[in-house]
PyMOL Python script that loads the backbone (N, CA, C, O; Angstrom):
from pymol import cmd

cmd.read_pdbstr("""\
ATOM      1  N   UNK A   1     -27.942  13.537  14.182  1.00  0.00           N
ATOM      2  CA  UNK A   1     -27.439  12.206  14.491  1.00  0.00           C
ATOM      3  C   UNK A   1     -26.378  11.834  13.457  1.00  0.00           C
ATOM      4  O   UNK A   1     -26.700  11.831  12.269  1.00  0.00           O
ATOM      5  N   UNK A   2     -24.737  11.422  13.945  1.00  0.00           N
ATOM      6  CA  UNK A   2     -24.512  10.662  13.033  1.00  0.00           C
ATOM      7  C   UNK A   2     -24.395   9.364  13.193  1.00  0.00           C
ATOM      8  O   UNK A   2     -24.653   8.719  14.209  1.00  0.00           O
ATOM      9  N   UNK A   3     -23.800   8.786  11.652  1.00  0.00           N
ATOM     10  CA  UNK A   3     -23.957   7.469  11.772  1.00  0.00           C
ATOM     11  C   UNK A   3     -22.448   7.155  11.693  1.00  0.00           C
ATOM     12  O   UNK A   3     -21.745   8.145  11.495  1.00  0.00           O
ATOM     13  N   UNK A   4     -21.807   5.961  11.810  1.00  0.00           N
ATOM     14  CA  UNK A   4     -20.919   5.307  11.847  1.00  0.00           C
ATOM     15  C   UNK A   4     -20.756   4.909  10.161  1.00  0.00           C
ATOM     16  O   UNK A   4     -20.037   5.510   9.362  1.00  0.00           O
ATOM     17  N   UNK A   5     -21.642   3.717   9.867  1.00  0.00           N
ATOM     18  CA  UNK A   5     -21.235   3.731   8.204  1.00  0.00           C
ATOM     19  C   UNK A   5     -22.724   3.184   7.725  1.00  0.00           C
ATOM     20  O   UNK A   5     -23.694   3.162   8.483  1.00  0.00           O
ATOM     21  N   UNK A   6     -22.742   2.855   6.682  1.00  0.00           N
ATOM     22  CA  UNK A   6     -23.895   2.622   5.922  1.00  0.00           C
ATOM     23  C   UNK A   6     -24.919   1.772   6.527  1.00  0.00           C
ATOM     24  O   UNK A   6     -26.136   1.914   6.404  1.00  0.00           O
ATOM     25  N   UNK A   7     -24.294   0.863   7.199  1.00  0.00           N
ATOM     26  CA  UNK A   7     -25.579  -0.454   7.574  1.00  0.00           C
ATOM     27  C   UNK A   7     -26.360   0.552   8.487  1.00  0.00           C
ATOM     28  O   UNK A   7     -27.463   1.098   8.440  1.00  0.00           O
ATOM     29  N   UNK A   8     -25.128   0.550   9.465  1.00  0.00           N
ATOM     30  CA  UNK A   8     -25.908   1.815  10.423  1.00  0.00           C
ATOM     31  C   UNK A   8     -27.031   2.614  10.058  1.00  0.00           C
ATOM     32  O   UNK A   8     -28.017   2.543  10.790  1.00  0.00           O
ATOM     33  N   UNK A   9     -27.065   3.370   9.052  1.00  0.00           N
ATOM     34  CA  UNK A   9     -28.189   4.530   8.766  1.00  0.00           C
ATOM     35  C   UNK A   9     -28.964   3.528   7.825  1.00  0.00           C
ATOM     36  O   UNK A   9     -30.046   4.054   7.561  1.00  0.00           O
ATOM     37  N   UNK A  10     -28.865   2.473   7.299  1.00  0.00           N
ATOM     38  CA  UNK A  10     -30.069   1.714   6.999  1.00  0.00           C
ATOM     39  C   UNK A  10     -30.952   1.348   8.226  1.00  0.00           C
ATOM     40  O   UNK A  10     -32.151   1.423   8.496  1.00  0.00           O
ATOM     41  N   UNK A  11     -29.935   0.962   8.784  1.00  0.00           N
ATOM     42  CA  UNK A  11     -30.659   0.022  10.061  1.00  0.00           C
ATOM     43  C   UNK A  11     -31.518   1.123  10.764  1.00  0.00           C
ATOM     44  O   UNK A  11     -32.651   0.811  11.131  1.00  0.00           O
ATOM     45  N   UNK A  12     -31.073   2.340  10.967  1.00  0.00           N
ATOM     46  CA  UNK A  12     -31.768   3.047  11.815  1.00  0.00           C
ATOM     47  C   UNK A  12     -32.711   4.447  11.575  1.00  0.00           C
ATOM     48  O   UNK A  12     -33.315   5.219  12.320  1.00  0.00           O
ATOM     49  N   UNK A  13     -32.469   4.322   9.966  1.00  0.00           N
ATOM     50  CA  UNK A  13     -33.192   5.062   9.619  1.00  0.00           C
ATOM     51  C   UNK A  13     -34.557   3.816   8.967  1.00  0.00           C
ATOM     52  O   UNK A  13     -35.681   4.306   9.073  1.00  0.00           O
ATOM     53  N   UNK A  14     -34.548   3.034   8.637  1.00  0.00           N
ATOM     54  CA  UNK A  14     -35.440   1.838   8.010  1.00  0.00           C
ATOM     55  C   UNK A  14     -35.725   1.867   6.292  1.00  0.00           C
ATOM     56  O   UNK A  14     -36.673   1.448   5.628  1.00  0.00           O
ATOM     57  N   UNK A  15     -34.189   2.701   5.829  1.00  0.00           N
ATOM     58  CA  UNK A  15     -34.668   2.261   4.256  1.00  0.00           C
ATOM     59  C   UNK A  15     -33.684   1.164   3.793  1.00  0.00           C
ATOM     60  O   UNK A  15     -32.742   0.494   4.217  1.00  0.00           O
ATOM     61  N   UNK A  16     -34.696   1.428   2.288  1.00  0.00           N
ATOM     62  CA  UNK A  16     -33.916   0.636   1.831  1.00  0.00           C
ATOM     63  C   UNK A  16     -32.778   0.255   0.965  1.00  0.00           C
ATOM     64  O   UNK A  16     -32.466   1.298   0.390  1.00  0.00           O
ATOM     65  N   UNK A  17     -31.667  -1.103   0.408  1.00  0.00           N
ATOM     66  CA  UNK A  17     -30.434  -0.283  -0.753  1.00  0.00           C
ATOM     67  C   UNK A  17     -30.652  -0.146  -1.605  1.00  0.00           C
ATOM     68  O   UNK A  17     -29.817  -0.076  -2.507  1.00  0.00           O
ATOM     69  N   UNK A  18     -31.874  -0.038  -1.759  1.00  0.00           N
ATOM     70  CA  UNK A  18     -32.585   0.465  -3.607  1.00  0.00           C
ATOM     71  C   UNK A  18     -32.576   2.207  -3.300  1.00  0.00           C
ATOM     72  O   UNK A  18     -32.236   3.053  -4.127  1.00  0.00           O
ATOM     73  N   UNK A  19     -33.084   2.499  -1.766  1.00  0.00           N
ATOM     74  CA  UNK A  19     -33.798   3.723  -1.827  1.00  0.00           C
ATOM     75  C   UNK A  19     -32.349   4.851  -2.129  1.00  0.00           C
ATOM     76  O   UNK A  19     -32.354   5.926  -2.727  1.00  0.00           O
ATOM     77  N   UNK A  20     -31.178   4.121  -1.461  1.00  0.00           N
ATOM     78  CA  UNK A  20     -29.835   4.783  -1.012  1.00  0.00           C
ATOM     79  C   UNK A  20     -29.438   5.031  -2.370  1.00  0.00           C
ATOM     80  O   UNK A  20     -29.021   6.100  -2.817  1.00  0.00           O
ATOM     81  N   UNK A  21     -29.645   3.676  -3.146  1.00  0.00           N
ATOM     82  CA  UNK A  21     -28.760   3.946  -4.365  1.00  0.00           C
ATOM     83  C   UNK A  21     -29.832   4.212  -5.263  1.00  0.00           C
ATOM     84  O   UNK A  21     -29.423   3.824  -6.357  1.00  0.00           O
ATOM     85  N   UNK A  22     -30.830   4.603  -5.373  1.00  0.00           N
ATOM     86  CA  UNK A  22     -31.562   5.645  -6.118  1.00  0.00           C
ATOM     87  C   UNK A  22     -31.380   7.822  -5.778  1.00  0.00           C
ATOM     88  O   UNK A  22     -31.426   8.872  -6.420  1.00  0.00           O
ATOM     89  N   UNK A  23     -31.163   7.307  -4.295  1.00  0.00           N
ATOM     90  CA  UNK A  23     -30.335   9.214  -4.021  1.00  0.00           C
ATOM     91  C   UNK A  23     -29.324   9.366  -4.436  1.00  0.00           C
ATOM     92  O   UNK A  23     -29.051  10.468  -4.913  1.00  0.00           O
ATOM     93  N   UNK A  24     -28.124   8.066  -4.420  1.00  0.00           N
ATOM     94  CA  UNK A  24     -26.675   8.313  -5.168  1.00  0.00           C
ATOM     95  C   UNK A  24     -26.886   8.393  -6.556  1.00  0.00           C
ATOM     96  O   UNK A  24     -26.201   9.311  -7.008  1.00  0.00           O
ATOM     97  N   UNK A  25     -27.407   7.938  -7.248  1.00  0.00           N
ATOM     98  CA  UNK A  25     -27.605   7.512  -8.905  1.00  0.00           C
ATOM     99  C   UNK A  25     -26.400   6.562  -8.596  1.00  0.00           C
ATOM    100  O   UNK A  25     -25.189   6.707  -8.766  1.00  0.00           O
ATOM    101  N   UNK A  26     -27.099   5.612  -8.119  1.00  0.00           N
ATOM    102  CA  UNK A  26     -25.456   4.709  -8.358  1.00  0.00           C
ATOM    103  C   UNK A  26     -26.370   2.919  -8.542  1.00  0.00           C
ATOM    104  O   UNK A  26     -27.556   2.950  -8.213  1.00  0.00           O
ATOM    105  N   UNK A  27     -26.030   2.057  -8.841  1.00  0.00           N
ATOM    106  CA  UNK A  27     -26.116   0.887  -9.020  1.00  0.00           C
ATOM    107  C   UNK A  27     -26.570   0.292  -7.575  1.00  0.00           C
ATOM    108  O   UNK A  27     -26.269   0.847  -6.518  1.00  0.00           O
ATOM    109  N   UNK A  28     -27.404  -1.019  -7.666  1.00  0.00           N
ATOM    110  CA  UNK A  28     -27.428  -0.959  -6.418  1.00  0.00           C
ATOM    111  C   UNK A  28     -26.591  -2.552  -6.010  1.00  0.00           C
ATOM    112  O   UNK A  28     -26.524  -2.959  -4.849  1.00  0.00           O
ATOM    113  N   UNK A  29     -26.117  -3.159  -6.968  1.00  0.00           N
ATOM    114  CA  UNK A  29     -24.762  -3.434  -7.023  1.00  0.00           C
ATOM    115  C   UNK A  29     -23.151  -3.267  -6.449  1.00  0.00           C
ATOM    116  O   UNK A  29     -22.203  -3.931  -6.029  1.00  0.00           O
ATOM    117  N   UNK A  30     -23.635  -1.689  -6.795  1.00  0.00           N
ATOM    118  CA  UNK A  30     -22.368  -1.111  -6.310  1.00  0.00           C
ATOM    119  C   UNK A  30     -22.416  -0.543  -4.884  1.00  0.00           C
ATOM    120  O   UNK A  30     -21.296  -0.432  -4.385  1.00  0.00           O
ATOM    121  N   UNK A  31     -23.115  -0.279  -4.354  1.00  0.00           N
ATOM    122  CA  UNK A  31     -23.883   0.068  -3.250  1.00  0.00           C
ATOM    123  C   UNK A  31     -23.570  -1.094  -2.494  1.00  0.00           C
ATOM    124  O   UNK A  31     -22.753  -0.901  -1.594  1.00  0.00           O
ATOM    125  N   UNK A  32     -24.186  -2.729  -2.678  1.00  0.00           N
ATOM    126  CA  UNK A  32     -23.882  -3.615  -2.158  1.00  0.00           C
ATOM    127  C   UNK A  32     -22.463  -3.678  -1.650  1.00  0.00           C
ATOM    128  O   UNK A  32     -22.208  -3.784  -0.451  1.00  0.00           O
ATOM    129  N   UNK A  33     -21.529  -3.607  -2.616  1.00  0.00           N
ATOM    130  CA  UNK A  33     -20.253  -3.522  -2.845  1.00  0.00           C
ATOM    131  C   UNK A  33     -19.674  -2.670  -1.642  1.00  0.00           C
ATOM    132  O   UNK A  33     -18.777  -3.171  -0.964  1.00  0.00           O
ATOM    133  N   UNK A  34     -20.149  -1.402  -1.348  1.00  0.00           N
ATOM    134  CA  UNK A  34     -19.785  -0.498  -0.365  1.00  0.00           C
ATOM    135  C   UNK A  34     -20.208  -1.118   0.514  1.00  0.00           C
ATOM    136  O   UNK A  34     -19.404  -1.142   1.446  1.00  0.00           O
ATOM    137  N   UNK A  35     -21.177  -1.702   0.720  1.00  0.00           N
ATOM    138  CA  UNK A  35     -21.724  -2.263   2.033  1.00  0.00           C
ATOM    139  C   UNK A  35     -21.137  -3.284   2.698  1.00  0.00           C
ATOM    140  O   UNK A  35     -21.384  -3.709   3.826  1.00  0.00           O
ATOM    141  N   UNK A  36     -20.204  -3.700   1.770  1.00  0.00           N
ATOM    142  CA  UNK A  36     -20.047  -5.193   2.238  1.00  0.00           C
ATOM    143  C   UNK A  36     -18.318  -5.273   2.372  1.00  0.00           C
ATOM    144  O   UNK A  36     -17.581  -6.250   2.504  1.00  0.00           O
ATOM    145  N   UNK A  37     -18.025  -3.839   2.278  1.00  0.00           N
ATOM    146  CA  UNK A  37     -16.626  -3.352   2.414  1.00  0.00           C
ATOM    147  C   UNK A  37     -15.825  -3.996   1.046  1.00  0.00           C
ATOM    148  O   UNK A  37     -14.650  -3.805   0.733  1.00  0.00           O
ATOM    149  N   UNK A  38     -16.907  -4.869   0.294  1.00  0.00           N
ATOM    150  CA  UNK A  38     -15.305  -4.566  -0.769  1.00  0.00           C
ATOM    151  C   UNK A  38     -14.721  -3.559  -1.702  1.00  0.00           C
ATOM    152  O   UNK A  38     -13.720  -3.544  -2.419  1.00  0.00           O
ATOM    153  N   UNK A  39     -15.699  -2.713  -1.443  1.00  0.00           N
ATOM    154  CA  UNK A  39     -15.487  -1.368  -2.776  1.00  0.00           C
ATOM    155  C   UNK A  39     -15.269  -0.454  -1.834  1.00  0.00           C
ATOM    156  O   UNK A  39     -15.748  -0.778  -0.747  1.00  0.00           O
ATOM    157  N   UNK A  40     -14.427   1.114  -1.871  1.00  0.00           N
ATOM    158  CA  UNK A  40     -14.115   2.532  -1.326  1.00  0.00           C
ATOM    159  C   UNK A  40     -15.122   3.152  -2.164  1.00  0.00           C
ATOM    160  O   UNK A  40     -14.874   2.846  -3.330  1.00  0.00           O
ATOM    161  N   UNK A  41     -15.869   3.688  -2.105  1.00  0.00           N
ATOM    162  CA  UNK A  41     -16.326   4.846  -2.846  1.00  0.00           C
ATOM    163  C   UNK A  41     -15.018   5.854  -3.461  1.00  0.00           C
ATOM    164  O   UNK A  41     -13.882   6.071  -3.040  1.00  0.00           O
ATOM    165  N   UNK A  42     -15.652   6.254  -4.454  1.00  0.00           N
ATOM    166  CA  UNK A  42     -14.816   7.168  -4.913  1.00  0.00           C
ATOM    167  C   UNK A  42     -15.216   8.452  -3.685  1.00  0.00           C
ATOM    168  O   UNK A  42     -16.202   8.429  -2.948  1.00  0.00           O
ATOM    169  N   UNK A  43     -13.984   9.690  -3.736  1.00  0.00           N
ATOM    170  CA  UNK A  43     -14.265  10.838  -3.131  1.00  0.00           C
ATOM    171  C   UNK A  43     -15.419  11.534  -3.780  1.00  0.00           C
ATOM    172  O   UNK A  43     -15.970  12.223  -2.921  1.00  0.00           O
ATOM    173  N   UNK A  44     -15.847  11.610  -4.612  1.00  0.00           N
ATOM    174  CA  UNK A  44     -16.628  12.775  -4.945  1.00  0.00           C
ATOM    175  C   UNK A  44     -18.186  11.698  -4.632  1.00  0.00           C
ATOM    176  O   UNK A  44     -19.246  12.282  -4.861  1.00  0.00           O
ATOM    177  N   UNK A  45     -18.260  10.640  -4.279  1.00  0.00           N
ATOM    178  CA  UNK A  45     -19.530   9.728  -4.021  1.00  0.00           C
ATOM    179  C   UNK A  45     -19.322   9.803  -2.611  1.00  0.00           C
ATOM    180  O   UNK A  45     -20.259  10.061  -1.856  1.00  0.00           O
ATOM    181  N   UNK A  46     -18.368   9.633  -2.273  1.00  0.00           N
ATOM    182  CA  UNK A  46     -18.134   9.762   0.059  1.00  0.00           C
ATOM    183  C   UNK A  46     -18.809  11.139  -0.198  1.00  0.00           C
ATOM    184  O   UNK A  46     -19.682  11.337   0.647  1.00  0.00           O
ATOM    185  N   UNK A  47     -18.717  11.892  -0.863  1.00  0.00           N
ATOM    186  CA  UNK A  47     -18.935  13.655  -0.208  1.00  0.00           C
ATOM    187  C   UNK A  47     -20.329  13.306  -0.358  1.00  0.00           C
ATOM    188  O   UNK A  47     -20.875  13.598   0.707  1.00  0.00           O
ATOM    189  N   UNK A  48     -21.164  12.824  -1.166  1.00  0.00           N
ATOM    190  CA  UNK A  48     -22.105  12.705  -1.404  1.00  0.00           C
ATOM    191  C   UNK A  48     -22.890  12.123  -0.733  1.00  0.00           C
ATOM    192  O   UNK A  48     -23.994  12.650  -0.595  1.00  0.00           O
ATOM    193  N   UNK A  49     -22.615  10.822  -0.067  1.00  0.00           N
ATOM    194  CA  UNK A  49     -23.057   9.537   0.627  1.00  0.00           C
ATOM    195  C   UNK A  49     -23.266  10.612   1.725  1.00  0.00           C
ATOM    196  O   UNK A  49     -24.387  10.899   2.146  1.00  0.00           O
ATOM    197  N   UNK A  50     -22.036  11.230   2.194  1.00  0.00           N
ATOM    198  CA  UNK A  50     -21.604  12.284   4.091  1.00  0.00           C
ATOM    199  C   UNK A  50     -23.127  12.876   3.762  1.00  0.00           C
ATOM    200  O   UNK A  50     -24.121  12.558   4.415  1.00  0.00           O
ATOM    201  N   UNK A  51     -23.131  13.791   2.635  1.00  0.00           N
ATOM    202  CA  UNK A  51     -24.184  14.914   2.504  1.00  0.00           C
ATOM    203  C   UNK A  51     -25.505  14.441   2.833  1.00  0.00           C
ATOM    204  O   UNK A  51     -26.089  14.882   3.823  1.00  0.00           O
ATOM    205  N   UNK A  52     -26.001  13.605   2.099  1.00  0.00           N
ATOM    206  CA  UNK A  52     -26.970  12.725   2.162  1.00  0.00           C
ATOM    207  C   UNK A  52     -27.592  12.232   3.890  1.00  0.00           C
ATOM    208  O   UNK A  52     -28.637  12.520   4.473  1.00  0.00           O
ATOM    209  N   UNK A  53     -26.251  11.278   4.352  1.00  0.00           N
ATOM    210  CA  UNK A  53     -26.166  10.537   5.568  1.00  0.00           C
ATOM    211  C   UNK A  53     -26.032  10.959   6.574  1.00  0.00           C
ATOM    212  O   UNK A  53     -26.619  10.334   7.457  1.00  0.00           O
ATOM    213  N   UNK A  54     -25.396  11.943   6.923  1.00  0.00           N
ATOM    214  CA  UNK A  54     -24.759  12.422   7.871  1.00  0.00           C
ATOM    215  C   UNK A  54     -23.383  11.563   8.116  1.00  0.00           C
ATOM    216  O   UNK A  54     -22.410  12.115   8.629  1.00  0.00           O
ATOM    217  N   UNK A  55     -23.352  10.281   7.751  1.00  0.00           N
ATOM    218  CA  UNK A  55     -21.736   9.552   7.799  1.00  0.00           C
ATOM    219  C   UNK A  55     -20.735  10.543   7.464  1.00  0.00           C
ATOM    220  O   UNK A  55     -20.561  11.157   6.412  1.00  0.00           O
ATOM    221  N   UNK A  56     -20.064  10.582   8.649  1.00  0.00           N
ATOM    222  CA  UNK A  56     -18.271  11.156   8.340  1.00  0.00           C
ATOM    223  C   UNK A  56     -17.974  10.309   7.404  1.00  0.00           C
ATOM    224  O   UNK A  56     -18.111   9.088   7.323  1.00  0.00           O
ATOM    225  N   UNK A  57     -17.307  11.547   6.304  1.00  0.00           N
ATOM    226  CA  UNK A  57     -16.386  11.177   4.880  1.00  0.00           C
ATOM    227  C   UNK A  57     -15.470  10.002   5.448  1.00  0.00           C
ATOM    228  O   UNK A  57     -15.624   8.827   5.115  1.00  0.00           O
ATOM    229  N   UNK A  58     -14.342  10.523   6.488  1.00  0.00           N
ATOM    230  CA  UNK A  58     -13.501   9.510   6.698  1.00  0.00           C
ATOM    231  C   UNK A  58     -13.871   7.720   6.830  1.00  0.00           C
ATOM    232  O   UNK A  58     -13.286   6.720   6.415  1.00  0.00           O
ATOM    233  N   UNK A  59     -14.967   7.907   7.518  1.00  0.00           N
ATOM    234  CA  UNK A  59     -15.671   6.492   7.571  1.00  0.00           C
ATOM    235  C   UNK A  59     -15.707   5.532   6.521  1.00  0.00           C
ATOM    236  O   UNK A  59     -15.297   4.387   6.328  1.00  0.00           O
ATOM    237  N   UNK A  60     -16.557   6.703   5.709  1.00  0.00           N
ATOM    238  CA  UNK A  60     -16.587   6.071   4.253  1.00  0.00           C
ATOM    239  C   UNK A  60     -15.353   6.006   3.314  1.00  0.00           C
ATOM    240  O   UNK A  60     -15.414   5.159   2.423  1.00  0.00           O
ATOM    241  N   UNK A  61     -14.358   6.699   3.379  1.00  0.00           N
ATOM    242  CA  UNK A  61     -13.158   6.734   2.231  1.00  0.00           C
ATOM    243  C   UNK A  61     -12.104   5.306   3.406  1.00  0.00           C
ATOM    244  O   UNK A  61     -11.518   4.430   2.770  1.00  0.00           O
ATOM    245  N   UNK A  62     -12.036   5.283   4.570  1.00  0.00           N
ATOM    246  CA  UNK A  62     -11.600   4.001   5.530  1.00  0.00           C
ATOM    247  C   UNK A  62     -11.866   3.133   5.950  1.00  0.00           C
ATOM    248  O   UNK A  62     -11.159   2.593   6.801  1.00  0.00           O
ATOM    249  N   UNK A  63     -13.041   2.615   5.513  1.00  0.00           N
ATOM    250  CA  UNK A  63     -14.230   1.477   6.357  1.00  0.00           C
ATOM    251  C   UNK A  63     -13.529   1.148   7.295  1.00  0.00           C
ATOM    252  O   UNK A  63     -13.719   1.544   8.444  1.00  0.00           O
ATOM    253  N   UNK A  64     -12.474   0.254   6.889  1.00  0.00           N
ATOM    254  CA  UNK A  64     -11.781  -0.898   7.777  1.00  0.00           C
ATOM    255  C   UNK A  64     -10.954  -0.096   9.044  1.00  0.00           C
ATOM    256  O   UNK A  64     -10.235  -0.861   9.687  1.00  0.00           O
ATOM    257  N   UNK A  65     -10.946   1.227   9.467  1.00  0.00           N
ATOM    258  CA  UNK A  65     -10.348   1.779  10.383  1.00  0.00           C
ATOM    259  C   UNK A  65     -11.638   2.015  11.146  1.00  0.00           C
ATOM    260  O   UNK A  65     -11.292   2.733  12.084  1.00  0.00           O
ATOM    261  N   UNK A  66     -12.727   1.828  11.225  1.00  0.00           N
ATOM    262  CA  UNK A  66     -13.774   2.275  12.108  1.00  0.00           C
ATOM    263  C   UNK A  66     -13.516   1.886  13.479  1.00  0.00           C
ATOM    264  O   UNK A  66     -13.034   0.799  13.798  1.00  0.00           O
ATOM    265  N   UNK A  67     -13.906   2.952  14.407  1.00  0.00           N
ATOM    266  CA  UNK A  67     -13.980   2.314  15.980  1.00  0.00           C
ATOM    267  C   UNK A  67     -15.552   1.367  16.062  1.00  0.00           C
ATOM    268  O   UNK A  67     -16.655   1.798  15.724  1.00  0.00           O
ATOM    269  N   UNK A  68     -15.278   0.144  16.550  1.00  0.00           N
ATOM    270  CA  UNK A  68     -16.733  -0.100  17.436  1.00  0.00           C
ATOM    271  C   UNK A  68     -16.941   0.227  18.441  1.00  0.00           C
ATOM    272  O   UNK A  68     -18.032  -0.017  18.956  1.00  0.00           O
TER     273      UNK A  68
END
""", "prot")
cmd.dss("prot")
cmd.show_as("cartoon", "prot")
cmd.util.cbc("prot")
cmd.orient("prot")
């Protein structure tokens, strides 16, 4: 399955942004931040997030170009 972008695989997988940003080692701050489109991930955190998520990189390095 993939997902579209982050809310998505929260929503449908049922965790939580502690659990996400405890697999990234990342803040969950910053995590928020991605979520809420004001932050890009860096590339080497998209490869990571994709690996993790199944989210296409592009998704994540473009938020704001997503199809609905």
């Amino acid at each position: 399955m993939t997902f579209a972008n982050l809310n998505e695989y929260k929503a449908k997988k049922g965790i939580s942004s502690r659990e996400i940003a405890r697999q990234l080692k990342i803040s969950e701050s910053y995590l928020s931040e991605i979520l809420s489109k004001q932050r890009t991930p860096s590339k080497q955190l998209a490869v990571k997030i994709s690996k993790i998520t199944g989210i296409p990189i592009l998704n994540l390095l473009f938020p704001h170009q997503e199809k609905s």
